[in-house]
Structures are given as structure tokens and as C-alpha cells.
C-alpha positions in Angstrom: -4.3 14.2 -12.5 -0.9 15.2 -13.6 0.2 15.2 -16.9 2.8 16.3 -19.0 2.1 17.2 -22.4 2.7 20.3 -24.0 0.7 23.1 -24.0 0.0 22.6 -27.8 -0.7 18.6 -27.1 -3.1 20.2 -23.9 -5.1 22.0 -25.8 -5.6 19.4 -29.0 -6.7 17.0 -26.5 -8.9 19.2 -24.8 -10.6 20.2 -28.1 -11.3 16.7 -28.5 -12.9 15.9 -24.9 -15.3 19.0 -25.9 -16.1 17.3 -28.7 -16.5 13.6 -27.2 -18.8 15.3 -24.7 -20.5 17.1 -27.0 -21.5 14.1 -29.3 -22.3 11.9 -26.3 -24.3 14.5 -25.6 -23.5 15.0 -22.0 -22.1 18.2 -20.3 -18.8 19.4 -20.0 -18.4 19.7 -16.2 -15.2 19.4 -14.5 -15.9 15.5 -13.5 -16.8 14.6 -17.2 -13.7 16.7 -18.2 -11.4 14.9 -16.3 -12.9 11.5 -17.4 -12.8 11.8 -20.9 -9.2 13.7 -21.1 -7.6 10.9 -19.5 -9.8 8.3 -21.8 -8.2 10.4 -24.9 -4.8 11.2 -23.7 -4.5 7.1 -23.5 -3.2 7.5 -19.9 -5.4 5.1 -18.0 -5.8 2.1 -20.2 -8.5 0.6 -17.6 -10.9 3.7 -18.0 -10.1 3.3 -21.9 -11.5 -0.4 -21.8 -14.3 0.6 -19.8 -15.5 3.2 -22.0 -15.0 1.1 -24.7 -17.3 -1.4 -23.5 -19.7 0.5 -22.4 -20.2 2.2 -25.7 -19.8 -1.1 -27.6 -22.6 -2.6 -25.6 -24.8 0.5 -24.8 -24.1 2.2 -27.9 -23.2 5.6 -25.7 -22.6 6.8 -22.3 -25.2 8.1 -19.8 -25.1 10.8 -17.4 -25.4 8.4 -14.8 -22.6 6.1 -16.2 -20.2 9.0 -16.7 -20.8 9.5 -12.7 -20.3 6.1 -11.9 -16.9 6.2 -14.1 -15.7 9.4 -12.2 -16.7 7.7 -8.9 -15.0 4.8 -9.8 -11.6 5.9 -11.3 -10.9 9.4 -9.8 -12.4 8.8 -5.9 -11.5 6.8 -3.0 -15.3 6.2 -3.3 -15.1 2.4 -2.4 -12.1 2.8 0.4 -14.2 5.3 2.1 -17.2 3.0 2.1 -15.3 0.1 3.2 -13.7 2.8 6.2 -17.2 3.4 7.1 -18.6 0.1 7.6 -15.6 -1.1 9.1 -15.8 1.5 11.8 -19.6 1.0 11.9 -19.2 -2.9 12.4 -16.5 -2.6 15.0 -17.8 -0.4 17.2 -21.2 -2.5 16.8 -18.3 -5.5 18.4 -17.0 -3.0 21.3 -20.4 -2.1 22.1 -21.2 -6.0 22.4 -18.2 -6.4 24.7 -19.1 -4.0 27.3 -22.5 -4.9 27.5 -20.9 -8.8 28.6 -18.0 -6.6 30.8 -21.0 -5.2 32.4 -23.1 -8.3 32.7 -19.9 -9.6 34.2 -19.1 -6.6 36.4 -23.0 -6.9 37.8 -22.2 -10.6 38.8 -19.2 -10.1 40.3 -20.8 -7.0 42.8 -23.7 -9.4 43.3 -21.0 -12.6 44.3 -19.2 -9.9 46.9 -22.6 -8.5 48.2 -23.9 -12.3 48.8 -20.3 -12.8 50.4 -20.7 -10.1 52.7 -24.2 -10.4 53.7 -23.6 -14.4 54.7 -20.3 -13.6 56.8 -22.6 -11.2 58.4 -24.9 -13.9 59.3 -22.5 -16.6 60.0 -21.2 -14.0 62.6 -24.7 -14.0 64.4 -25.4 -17.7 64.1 -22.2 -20.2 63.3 -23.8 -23.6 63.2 -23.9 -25.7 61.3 -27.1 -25.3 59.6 -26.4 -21.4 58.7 -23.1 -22.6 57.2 -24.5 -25.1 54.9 -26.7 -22.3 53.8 -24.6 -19.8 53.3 -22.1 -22.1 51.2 -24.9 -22.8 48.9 -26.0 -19.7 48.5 -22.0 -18.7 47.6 -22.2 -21.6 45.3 -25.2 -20.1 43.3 -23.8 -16.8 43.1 -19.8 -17.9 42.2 -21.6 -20.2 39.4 -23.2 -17.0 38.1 -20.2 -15.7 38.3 -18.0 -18.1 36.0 -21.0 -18.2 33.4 -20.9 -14.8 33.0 -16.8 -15.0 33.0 -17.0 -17.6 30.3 -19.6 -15.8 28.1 -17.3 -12.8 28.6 -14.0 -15.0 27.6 -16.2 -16.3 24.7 -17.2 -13.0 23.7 -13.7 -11.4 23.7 -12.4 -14.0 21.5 -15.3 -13.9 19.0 -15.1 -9.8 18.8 -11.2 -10.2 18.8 -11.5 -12.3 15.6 -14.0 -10.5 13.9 -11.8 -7.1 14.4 -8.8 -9.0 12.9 -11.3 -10.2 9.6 -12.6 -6.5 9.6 -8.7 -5.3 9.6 -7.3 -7.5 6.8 -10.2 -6.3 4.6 -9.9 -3.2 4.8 -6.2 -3.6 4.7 -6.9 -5.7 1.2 -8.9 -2.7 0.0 -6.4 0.0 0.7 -3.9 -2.4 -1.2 -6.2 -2.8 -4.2 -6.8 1.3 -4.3 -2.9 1.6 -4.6 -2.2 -1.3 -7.0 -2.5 -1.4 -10.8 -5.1 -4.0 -12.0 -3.3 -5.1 -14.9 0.4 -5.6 -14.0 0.0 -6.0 -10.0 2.5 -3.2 -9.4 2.0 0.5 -7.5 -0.6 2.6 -9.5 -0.5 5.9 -10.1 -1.9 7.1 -6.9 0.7 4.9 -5.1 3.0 6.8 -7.0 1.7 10.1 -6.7 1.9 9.4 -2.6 5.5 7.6 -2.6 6.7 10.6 -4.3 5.6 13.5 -2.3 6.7 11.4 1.1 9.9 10.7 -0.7 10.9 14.6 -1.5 9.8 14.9 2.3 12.2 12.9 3.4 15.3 14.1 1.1 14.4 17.2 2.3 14.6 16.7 6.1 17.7 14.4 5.7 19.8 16.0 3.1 19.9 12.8 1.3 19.8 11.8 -2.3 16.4 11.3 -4.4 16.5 10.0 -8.1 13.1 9.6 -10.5 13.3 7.8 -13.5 10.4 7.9 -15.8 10.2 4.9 -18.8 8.6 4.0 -21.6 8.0 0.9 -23.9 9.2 2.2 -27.5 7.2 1.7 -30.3 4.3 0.2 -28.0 1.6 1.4 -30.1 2.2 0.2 -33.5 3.3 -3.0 -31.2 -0.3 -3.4 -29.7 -1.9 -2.3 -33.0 0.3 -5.2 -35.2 -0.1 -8.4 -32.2 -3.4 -7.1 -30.3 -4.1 -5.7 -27.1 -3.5 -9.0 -25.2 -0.3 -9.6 -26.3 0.3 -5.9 -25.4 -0.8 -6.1 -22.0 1.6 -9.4 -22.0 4.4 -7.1 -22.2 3.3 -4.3 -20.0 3.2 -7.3 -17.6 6.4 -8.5 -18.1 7.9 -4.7 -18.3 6.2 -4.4 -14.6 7.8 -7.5 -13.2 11.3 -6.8 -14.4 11.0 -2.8 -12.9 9.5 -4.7 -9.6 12.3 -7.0 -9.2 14.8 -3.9 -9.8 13.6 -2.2 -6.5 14.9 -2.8 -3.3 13.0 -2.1 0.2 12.1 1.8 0.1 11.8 2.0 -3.5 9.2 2.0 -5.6 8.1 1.0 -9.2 4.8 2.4 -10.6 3.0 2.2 -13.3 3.0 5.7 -14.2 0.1 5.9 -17.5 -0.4 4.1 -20.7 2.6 2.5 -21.1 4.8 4.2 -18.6 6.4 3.4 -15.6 8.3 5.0 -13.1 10.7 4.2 -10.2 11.3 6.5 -7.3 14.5 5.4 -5.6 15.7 7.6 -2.4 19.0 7.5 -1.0 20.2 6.8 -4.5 22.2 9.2 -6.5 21.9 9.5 -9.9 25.1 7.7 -11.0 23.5 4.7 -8.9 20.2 5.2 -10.7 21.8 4.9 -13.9 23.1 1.4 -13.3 19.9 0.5 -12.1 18.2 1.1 -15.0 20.8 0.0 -17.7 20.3 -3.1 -15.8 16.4 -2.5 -16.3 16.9 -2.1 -19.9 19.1 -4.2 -20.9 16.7 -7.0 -19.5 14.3 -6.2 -21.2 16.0 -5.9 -24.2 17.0 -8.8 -24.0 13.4 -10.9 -23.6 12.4 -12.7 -26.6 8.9 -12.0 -27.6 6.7 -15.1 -28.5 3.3 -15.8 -29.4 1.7 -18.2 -26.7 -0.1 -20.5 -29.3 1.9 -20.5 -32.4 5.6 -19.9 -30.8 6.0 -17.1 -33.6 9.0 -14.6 -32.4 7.5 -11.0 -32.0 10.9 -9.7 -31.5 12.6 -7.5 -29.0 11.1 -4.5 -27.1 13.0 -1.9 -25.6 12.7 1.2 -23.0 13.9 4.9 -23.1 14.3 6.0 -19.6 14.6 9.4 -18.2 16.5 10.2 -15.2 16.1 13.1 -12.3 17.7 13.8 -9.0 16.0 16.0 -6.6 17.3 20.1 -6.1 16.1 21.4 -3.2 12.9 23.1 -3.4 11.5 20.7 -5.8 7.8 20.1 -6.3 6.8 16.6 -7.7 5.9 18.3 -11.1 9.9 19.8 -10.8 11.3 16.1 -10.8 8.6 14.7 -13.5 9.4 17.5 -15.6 13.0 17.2 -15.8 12.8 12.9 -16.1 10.2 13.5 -18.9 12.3 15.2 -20.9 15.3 13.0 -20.3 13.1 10.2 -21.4 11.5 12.4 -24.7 15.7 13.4 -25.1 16.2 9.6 -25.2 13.3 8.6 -28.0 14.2 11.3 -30.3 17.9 10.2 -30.0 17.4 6.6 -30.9 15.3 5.5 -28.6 16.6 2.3 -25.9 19.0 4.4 -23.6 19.1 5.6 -20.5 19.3 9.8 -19.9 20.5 11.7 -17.0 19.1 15.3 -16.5 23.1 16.0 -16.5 23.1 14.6 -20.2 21.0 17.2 -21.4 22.8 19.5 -19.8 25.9 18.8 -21.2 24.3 18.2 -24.5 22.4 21.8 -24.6 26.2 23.8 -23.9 27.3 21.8 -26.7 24.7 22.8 -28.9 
């Protein structure tokens, strides 16, 4: 996990996992730690509605569940499993296919043996009647011989497709362990990757790197006024517009809660400002409606934070620096874009 509070925020969160635990009544190791400080720091709204079920429905959580929730949310549990039978059934395939290849291989030495032993005799006794038999016997073995070719044929193709089913599975499955459930775009793992290979790459070629970090002002007392449906509406629609803003390379993510990210490499900073003007101005400018009685729910807007990579950076260098661009923009009127330069500028004036 990565976070970014405050060391203040830190530790009044972490006072209240200790307590959470404590009244659950189930131990504070690292794994329930982690679980229950992302549930209260509102980062992973799918762990958030799980809990919540699970508490509204089994009035508490149980050692066993809290496993399950770590296994489930902060492992590759699933991918790994999925790896592992995948591996298991294909070499189960191969193993099928060169028991046939043998089969085949065996048919094929008996066809040559049968050949050579009836020239052999052919060459002692030519008539007619020693031909006859000897083209019959050929006869038997060739047959054997294309059965055992056409089980082999049969085989490959069977094994070929099942290898192709077994790869777009597991292919699926790596997909779904990198995308967020609710809005369809990169999750925060995805992120978390895209980012470290992306200051890879600015760092071998010299090139330019920009992070912009964003989130939906006012989201809470949004969600808590129309409900959490109509809130997961927008985070939906905030998602699609951020998707359709990247290009191939790129990346939007949904970053925690309510925020998003984009990573954009090869793009300097000025570029990533236009980009995401253009990002919030869209939004802006969406109408909010309620589905059954057409009611207008207003506008929503984004603050966005902007950060383009120094050499040496570490991820946390590049989140740091957007996050404060985008805490610079909400407590200076919120729906505005901030460069890193900005703040710059704006602390020598200070």
C-alpha cells in the first residue's frame, strides 16, 4: 500500500484500526492491519463494501474472514492459482502429445523394418507369389501407419486448442487482477506497475514523464446527499472521460476512493496541463441527472495535481509532489489544474 496522508492523519487512522480490531475482537497482525487501515482510510471502496456486508449480515468479522479478505484484496492469490493449474493442465496436453508422437514414431520404425525385411525377401524369391505377399504385408503396416498419423493430426489440433482456451483464461485473469471492478479502468496495482516501468524508461531515455493525480471535489457530501449508486455513477463517468483522454502508452488509474491518476511518458508538463484542462473541463461540464426522476444533481468538478519526473525519482517522489499540487488546488478553490512549477512560484511569492 502506498498512501499519502500525513503523519498526524497516519497515526489518527491507525488509532482507529487498533480500535476496530480490538472491538472485532481479532488481532492486530500486520495482515489485519493492512486490511482494516485501507477499510478506514476510505481508499478501496470494494474492501469497504465487503466489510460492510459482511458485518451487516454476520453481525462481525471472523478470523477466518479477515484472512479470506487479505487473500482476496492484498494477494495475487487467485492469479497464482489460475498460473498453477494452467501449467498443470498444459503440461498434462504436452505429455498427451508425445505419448501419440511416440505411438507414431513406433509405427513408423515398424513400417521401415517390414519394408526392409520384404525387399530382403523379394531379393531371395521375386515371383509372383512373394510379391503379392509382401505388398500386403506393406499394406498392413502403412495403414498402421496413417492411423497412427491421423490420431497424431487429431491430437495436435485438439491439444493446440485447448492450449489457446487455457491461454485466453489466464490472460482474462491477469486482466481482471489489474482492472478496477467498478469503473473498468487500470486499478491500483496496474498503476503501481505502469509507474515504476514508466520512471524506468524516462530514465534510460532521457525523456519526459508527467503524473497527474485527481480528485472528484466535494464527493463525499455528494455520495452522502444522492446515495452511493448515484456516486458510483459518477466515478464511472469520471473513469471514462480520464480513459478516453489517454493515448497508447498512457495510462489512467483509478488511484483510491475517489481518485484517479494518469501517468503520461513522453509528455512534458506544459502538454500534461492541456490534457487535463481538457479532462476537467469535460467533466465540468456533464450535467448530473437522476435516472428515474430526471432531477438535475448539478455539476461535479476535479482538482488535479501535476508532476514531472527529476532524475532520481522514486514513485513516492512523483506522488508526493502531484499530491500536493492537487491538495494546493482544493484549498485554492478547488476545479483547477496545478503544476509542481505553480507551487513553486507561489511559495517565492509567499
Amino acid at each position: 500500500m502506498n498512501f499519502s496522508e500525513n503523519l498526524k492523519a497516519a497515526q489518527n487512522c491507525a488509532e482507529r484500526v487498533i480500535a476496530a480490531l480490538a472491538t472485532l475482537e481479532l488481532p492486530a497482525t500486520p495482515n489485519n492491519f493492512t486490511v482494516w487501515y485501507a477499510y478506514l482510510s476510505g481508499r478501496y471502496p470494494d474492501l469497504s463494501e465487503t466489510i460492510e456486508l459482511l458485518q451487516e449480515k454476520q453481525g462481525g468479522v471472523s478470523i477466518q474472514m479477515a484472512r479470506r479478505l487479505y487473500a482476496d484484496f492484498f494477494t495475487d492469490a487467485r492469479e497464482e492459482q489460475v498460473i498453477r493449474q494452467t501449467g498443470v493442465k498444459i503440461s498434462e496436453e504436452l505429455a498427451d502429445v508425445l505419448l501419440t508422437l511416440a505411438d507414431a514414431a513406433g509405427d513408423a520404425e515398424n513400417f521401415e523394418s517390414a519394408l526392409q525385411e520384404n525387399l530382403k525377401g523379394l531379393a531371395q524369391d521375386p515371383g509372383l507369389e512373394s510379391i503379392t505377399e509382401a505388398m500386403k504385408s506393406l499394406a498392413r503396416e502403412a495403414q498402421k501407419m496413417q492411423s497412427s498419423n491421423a490420431e497424431l493430426q487429431k491430437r495436435l489440433e485438439i491439444s493446440s486448442n485447448e492450449i489457446v482456451s487455457l491461454q485466453q483464461n489466464l490472460d482474462e485473469v491477469r486482466k481482471e487482477a489489474l482492472t478496477d471492478g467498478l469503473t473498468g479502468i487500470a486499478n491500483r496495482k496496474m498503476f503501481d506497475i505502469s509507474i515504476e516501468r514508466a520512471i524506468e524508461d524516462a530514465k534510460r531515455t532521457g525523456e519526459p514523464l508527467t503524473l497527474a493525480l485527481t480528485d472528484i471535489d466535494f464527493f463525499k457530501k455528494f455520495n452522502d446527499t444522492y446515495g452511493h449508486q448515484t456516486g458510483d455513477q459518477v466515478l464511472k463517468l469520471v473513469a471514462k472521460i480520464l480513459a478516453n483522454s489517454v493515448r497508447e502508452g498512457e495510462t489512467a488509474a483509478r488511484y483510491g476512493g475517489e481518485e484517479f491518476a494518469l501517468i503520461m511518458p513522453k509528455v512534458s508538463s506544459e502538454e500534461a496541463a492541456r490534457i487535463c484542462e481538457r479532462v476537467r473541463s469535460t467533466v465540468s461540464s456533464k450535467q448530473i441527472r437522476n435516472r428515474t426522476t430526471g432531477e438535475s444533481m448539478g455539476n461535479i468538478t476535479l482538482s488535479l495535481g501535476v508532476a514531472l519526473y527529476r532524475p532520481g525519482d522514486m514513485v513516492s517522489d512523483m506522488v508526493q509532489r502531484a499530491d500536493a499540487g492537487l491538495y494546493f488546488a482544493k484549498g485554492n478553490g478547488r476545479n483547477q489544474v496545478v503544476l509542481e512549477s505553480q507551487m513553486e512560484e507561489a511559495a517565492i511569492a509567499s
